[in-house]
C-alpha positions as CSV (number, residue, x, y, z in Angstrom):
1,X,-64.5,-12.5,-5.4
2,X,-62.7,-16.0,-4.6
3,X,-59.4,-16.7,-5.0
4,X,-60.0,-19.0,-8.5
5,X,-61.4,-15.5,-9.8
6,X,-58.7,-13.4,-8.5
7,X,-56.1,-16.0,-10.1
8,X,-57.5,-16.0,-13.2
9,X,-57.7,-11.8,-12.9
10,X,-54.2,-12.0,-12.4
11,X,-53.5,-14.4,-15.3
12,X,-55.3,-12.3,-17.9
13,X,-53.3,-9.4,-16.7
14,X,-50.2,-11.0,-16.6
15,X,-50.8,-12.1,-20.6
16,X,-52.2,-8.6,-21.5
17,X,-48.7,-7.4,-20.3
18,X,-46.6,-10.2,-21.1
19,X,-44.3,-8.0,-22.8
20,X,-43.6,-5.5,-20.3
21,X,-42.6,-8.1,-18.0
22,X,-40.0,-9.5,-20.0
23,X,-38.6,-6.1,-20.7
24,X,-38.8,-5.7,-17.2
25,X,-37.0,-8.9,-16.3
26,X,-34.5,-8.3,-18.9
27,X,-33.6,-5.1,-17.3
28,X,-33.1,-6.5,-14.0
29,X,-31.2,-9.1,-15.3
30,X,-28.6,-6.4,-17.2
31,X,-28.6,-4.6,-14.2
32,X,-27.5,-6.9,-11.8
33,X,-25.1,-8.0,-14.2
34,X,-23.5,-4.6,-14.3
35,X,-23.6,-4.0,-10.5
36,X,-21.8,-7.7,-9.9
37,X,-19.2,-6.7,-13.0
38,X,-18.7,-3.6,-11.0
39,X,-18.3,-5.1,-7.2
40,X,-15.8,-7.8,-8.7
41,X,-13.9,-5.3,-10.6
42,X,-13.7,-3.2,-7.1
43,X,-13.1,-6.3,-5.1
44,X,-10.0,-7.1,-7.7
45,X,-8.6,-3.2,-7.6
46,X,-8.2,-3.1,-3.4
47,X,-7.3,-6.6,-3.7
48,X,-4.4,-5.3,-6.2
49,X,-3.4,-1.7,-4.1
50,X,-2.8,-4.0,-0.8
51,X,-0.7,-6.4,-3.1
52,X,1.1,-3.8,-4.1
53,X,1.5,-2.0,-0.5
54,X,2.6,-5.0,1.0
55,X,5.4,-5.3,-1.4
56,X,6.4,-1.8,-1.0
57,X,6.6,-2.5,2.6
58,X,9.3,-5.2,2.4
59,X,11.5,-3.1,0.1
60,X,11.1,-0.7,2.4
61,X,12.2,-3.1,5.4
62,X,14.7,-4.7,3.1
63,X,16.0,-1.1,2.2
64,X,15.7,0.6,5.9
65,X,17.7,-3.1,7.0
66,X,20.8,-3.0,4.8
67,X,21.4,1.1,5.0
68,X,21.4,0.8,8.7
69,X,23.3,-2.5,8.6
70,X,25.7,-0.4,6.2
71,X,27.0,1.6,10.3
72,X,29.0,-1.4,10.6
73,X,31.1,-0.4,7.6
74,X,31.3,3.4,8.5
75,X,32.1,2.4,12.2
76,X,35.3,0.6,10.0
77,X,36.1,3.5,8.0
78,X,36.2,5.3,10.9
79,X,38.4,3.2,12.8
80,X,40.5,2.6,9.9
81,X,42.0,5.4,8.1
82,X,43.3,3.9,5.0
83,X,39.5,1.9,4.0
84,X,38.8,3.7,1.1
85,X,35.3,2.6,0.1
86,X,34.2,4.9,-2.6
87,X,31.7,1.8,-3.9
88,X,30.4,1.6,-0.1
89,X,29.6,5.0,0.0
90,X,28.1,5.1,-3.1
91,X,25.6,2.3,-2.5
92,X,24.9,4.3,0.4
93,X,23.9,7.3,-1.3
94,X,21.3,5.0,-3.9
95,X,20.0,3.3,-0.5
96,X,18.9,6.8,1.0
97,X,17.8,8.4,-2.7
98,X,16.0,4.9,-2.8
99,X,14.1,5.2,0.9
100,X,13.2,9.1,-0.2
101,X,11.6,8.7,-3.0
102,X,9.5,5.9,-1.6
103,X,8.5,8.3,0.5
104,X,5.4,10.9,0.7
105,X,6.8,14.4,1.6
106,X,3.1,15.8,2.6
107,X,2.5,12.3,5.1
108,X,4.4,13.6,8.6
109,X,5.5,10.3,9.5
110,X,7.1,10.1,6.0
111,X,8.6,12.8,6.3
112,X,10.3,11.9,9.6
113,X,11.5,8.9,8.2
114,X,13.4,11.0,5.4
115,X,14.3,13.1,8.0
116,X,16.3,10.3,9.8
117,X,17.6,8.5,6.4
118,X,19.2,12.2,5.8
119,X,20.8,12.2,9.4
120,X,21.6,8.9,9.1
121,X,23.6,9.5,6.1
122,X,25.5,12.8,7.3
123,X,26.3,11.2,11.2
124,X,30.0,11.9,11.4
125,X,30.8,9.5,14.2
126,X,29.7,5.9,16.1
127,X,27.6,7.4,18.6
128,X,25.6,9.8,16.8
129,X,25.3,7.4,14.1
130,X,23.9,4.6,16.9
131,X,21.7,7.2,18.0
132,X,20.4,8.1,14.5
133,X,20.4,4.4,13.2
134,X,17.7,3.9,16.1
135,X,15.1,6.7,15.4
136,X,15.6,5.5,11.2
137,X,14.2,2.8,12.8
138,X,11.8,4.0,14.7
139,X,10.4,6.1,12.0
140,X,10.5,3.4,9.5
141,X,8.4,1.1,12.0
142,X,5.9,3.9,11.8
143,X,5.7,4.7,8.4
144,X,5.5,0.3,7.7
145,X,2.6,0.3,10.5
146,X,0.5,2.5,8.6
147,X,0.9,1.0,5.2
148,X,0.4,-2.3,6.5
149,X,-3.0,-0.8,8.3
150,X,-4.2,0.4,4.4
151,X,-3.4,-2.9,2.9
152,X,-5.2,-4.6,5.3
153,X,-8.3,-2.4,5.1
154,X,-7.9,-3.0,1.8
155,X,-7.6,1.1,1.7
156,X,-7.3,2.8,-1.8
């Protein structure tokens, strides 16, 4: 057999079945269309979790900055007995509620940072609160790290 009659071989096959092949190339087309819709609407979801991660990190840091900036006003009321800062204390309180319920009880480095927002909150002098302010620091470094490790990953 030469290779004129195994062209025209193929030809008469290829126009006995013409309409197979187009079904067939209609399907591949639909399918690949599907598979890229799906790939580009994955690609836009992790795109959209680590957006939103990285802004809950810098609440977090924005959060975690002002209630431990807030000792300086404690250190204050404790040198000063008439400060009476019922407002201070109560921007405080939101500030700690605020860090918690960021927070994921069942994650252990979570939980350490509500752990330390709590102490932090109920330190009764300078010292310990120095000492507390530092590990709610710690913890929150932690807790940042491994959010900012998802987000990069691109993690779900």
């Amino acid at each position: 057999m030469t290779i004129i009659d195994a062209m025209q071989s193929f030809l008469s096959f290829l126009s006995t079945n013409k309409d197979a092949f187009i079904a067939a190339g209609v399907l591949v087309g639909a399918m690949t269309a599907v598979g890229t819709s799906w790939w580009a609407s994955r690609a836009s979801h992790r795109s959209m979790v680590s957006q939103m991660r990285e802004r809950w990190i810098e609440a977090l840091r924005s959060e975690i900055a002002e209630l431990k900036g807030m000792s300086l006003f404690l250190a204050r009321k404790s040198a000063d007995p008439n400060f009476n800062a019922p407002e201070f204390l109560h921007r405080m309180q939101i500030l700690g509620n605020k860090i918690i319920l960021r927070l994921n009880p069942n994650n252990d480095a979570h939980a350490a940072l509500e752990t330390a927002v709590i102490r932090f909150g109920m330190a009764e002098d300078e010292e310990e609160r120095d000492l507390v302010g530092n590990e709610l620091v710690y913890h929150a470094r932690i807790v940042i790290e491994q959010t900012w490790q998802k987000a990069e990953r691109g993690k779900l």
